[in-house]
DOBAKOL-563614 format. One record per residue (C-alpha): residue number from 0; residue in one letter; y, x negated, z negated. Coordinates in pm, whole numbers, plus 50000, padded with zeros to 5 digits. Layout:
BEGIN
+-----+------+-------+-------+-------+
! seq ! type !     Y !     X !     Z !
+-----+------+-------+-------+-------+
! NUM !    a !     Y !     X !     Z !
...
+-----+------+-------+-------+-------+
//
This chain:
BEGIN
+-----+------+-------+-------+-------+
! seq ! type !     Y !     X !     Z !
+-----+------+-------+-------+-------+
!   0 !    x ! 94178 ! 68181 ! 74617 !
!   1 !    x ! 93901 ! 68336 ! 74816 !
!   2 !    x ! 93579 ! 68090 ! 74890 !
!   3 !    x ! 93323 ! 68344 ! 74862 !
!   4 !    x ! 93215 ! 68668 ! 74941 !
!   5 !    x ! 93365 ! 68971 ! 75150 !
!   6 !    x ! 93721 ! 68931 ! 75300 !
!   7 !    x ! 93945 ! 69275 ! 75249 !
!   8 !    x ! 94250 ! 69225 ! 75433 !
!   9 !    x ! 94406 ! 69480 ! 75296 !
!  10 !    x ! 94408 ! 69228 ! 74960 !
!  11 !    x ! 94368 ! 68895 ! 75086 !
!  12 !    x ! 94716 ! 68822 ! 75156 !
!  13 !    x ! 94696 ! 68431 ! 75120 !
!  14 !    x ! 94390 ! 68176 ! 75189 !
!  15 !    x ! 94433 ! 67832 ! 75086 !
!  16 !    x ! 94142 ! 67669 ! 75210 !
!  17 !    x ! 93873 ! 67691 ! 75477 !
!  18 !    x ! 93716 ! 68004 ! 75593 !
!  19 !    x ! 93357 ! 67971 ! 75570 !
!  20 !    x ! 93138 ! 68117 ! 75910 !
!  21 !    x ! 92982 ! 68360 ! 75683 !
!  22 !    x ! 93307 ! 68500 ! 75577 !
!  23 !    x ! 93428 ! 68513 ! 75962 !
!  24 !    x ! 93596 ! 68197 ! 75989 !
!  25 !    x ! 93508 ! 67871 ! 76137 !
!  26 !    x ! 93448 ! 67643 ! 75851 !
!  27 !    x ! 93680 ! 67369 ! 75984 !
!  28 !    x ! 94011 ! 67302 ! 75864 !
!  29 !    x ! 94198 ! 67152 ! 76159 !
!  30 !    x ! 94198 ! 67182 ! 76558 !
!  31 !    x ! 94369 ! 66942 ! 76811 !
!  32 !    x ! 94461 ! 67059 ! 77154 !
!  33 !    x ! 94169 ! 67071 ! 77425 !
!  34 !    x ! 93886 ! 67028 ! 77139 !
!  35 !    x ! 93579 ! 67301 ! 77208 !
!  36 !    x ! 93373 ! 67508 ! 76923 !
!  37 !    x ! 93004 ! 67511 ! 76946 !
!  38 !    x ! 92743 ! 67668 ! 76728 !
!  39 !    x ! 92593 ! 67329 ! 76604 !
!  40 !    x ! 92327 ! 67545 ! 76351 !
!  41 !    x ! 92267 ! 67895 ! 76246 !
!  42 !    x ! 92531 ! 67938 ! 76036 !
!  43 !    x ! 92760 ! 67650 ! 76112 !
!  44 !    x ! 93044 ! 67580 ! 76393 !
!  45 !    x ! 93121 ! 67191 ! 76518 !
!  46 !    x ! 93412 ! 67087 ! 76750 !
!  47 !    x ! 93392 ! 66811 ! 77050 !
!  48 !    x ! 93695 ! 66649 ! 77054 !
!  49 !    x ! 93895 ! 66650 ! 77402 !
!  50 !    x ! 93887 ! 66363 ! 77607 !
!  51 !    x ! 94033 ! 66148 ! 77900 !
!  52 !    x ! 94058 ! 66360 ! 78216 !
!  53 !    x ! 93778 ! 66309 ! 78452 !
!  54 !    x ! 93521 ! 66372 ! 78222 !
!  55 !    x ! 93218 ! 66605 ! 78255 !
!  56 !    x ! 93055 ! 66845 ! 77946 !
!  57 !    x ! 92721 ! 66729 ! 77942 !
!  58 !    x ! 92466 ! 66994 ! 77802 !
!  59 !    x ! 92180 ! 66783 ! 77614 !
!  60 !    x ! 91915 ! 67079 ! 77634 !
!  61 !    x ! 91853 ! 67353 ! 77394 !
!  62 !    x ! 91882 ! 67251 ! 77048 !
!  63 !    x ! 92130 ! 66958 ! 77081 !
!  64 !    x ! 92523 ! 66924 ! 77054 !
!  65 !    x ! 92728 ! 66911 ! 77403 !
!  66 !    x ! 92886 ! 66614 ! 77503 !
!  67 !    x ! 93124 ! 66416 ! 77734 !
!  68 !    x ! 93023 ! 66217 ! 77996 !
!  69 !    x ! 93003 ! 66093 ! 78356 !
!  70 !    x ! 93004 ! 66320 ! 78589 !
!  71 !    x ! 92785 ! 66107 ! 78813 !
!  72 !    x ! 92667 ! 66233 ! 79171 !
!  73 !    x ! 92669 ! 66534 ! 79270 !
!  74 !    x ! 93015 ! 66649 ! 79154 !
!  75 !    x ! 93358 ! 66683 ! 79348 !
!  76 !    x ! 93670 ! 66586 ! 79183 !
!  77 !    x ! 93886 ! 66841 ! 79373 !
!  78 !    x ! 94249 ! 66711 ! 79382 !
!  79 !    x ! 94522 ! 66978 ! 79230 !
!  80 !    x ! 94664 ! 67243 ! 79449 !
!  81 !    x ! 95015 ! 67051 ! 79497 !
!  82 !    x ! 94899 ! 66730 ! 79693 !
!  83 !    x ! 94610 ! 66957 ! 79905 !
!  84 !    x ! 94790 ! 67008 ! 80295 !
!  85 !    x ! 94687 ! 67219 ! 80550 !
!  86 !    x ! 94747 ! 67161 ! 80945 !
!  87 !    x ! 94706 ! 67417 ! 81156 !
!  88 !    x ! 94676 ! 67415 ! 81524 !
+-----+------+-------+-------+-------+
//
């Protein structure tokens, strides 16, 4: 089992447990559909879980974690391609 130190691939043929950012990974263990990575510290990578549909990434300013929120004035909520129509005269 590898925790620390330099990764040879042409060794390491099974990892059992969480690759470390130092060692190239991402130091979590589990993802769920629509979550997004984000350097949270030097050395260390957070995820924002997905949300509801509708919702806005919110950057809090250097320094701080992202977040969801309300998208609040200011922002169009474009509907998808299918129910858009055209007339032309």
């Amino acid at each position: 089992m590898l925790s620390t130190g330099a990764v040879d691939r042409n060794s390491a043929t099974y990892f059992n447990t969480t690759l470390s950012v130092s060692n190239g990974g991402t130091g979590l263990s589990s993802y769920t559909t629509g979550d997004l990575l984000y350097a949270s510290g030097a050395t260390t990578i957070s995820k924002l879980a997905a949300v509801a549909s509708g919702s806005c990434l919110i950057s809090n300013g250097v320094g701080a974690a992202p977040s969801w929120g309300s998208c609040g004035t200011g922002f169009v909520q474009l509907a998808p391609a299918s129910a858009q129509t055209d007339s032309y005269q």
